[in-house]
N, C-alpha and C positions, 0 to 999 in steps of 0.2 A: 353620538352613541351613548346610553345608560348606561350606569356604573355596572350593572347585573349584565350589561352584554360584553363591556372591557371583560370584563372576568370570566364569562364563558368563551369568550376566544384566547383568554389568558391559561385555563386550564385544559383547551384541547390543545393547543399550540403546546403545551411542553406533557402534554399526554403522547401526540406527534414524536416530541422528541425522545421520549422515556422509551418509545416501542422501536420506533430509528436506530438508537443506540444499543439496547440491547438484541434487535434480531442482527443489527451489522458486525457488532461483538460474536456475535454466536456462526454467524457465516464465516466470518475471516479466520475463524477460530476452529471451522470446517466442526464443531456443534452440531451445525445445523449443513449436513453435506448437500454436495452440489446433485440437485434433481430434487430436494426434499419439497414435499409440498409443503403451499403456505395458505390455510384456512383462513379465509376472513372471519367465519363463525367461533372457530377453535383459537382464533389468536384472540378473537375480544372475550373471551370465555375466559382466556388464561392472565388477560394481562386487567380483566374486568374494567373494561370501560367499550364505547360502543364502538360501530364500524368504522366510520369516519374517523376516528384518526390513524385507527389501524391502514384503512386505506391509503390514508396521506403517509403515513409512513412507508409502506410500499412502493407507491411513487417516485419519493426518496430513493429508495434501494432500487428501484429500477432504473435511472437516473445516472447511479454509480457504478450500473453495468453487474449489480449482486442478485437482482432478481429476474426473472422472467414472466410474462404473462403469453399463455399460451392462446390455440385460437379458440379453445372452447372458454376462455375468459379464466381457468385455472391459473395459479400465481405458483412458479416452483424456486428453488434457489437455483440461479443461472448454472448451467454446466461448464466445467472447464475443458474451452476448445483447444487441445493439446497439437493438433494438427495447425493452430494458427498462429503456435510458438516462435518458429525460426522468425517470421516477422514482427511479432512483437519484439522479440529481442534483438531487434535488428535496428528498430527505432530505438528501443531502451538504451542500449550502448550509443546508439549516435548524441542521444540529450545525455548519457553521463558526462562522454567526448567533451560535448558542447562549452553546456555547463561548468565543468571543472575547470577547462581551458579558459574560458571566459573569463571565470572566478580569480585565475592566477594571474590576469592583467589587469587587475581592482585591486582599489583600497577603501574599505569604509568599516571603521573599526565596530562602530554598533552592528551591521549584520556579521560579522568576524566573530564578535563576541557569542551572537546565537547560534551559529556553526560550532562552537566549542561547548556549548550548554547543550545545542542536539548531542553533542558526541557526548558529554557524561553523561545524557540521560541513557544511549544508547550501549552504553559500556555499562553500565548499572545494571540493564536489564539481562544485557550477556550475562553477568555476572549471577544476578537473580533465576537464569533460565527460563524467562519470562518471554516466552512468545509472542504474546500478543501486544507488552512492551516493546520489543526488539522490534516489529515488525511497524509503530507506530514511530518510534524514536528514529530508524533507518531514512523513515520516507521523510519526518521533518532535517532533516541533518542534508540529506541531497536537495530539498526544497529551500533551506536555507543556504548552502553554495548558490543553485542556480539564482537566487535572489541578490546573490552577492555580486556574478555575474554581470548584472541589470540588464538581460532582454526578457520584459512581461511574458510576450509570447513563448518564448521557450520555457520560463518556469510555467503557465500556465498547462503546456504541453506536457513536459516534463511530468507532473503533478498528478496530472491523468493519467499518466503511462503507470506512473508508482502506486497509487489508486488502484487501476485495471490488475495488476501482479497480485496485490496482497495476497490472493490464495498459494499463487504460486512461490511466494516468499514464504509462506507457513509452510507451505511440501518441503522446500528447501531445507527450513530449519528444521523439520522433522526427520529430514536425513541422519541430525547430529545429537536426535532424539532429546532437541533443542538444548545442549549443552551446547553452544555455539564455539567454536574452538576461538582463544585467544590474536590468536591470526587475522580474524576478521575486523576484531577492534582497532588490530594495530594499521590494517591498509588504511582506514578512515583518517586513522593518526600521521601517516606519511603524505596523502591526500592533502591535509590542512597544511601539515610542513612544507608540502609543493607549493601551493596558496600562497603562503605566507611569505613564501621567497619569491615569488611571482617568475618560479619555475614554469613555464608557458609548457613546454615537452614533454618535462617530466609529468607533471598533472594530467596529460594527455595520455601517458604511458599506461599511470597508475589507473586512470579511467578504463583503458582497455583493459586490461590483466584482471582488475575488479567485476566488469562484466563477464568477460572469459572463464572465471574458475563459476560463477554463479553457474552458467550455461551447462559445462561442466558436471556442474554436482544436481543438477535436475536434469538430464542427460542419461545421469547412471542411475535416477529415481527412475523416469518411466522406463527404463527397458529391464530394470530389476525388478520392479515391486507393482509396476502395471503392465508388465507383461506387452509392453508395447516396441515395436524397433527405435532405435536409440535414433533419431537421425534429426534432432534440434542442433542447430548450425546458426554460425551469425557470420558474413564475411570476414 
């Protein structure tokens, strides 16, 4: 390959990622709300450069379960299936279970250590009201447990499940008009304390009660503010 074609695949490739990163920013951030359309014409207009990476960036985002392509070949922001909640959260809670229980019959002090940098990152951003922080620091901090864990599959799984939420994690925080109550930092903190004693039950406990108040408090989101019957359940 010529040095002039390394470089044109050098400057779509992270043209790709500049258009990636900011429409996933603006999705998860509900910026850009679920049904918006997404102009091939109108995005390479706005982000000036041409179709093709804008496309590949779509891809991406359809990939991650954040966009949709419809049948007339229209690209919109995926909608959120609120009807397909009680299930998602149904697996949700069973990988935090997993995961955390898992994590409390390990020891390995370099993933330990990344579990305690997720949590100050994710205490930080509590602290900043940073949504979009909170919502990225939450998913590395259970990704780093389940890693502690060591079954691939489940963190892979896991990862995806956290992934698929992030709207539903921004509704969440939006209940608390993202001042996150202090409360929520500290479960993460009793979580690790479980961990670290290689409390097998308790980590197990703290897993349920963690998913449980989530369910909960987007529970009282749709049937207040979407006008929807409340009837998200998890066994």
């Amino acid at each position: 390959m010529r040095d002039d074609e390394i470089g044109n695949v050098r400057v779509r490739g992270s043209g790709t990622q500049s258009v990636y990163v900011t429409l996933r920013q603006e999705i998860l951030s509900m910026a850009l709300e679920p049904g918006s359309p997404l102009d091939e014409v109108r995005l390479s207009e706005r982000f000036k450069m041409s179709r093709t990476p804008i496309r590949e960036a779509l891809l991406r985002l359809a990939a991650d379960g954040l966009v949709t392509t419809l049948p007339n070949r229209n690209t919109i922001v995926a909608v959120i299936d609120f009807a397909t909640l009680p299930t998602y959260f149904e697996a949700l809670t069973l990988m935090y279970r997993v995961t955390t229980r898992g994590a409390a019959g390990k020891r390995n002090a370099k993933v330990m250590a990344r579990v305690h940098a997720r949590q100050k990152e994710f205490s930080d951003a509590v602290a900043a009201h940073d949504a979009y922080a909170m919502i990225e620091a939450n998913r590395e901090f259970h990704v780093a447990i389940a890693e502690l864990a060591g079954n691939p599959y489940y963190t892979t799984f896991f990862a995806r499940l956290l992934d698929e939420g992030r709207r539903i994690l921004r509704l969440y925080y939006s209940t608390f008009d993202d001042r996150l109550p202090r409360q929520y930092v500290d479960e993460h903190e009793e979580m690790i304390a479980a961990i670290e004693a290689g409390d097998v039950e308790r980590a197990d406990r703290l897993a349920i009660d963690h998913a449980a108040q989530i369910v909960r408090q987007i529970q009282e989101y749709v049937a207040r503010d979407l006008d929807r019957p409340a009837e998200i359940a998890i066994p």
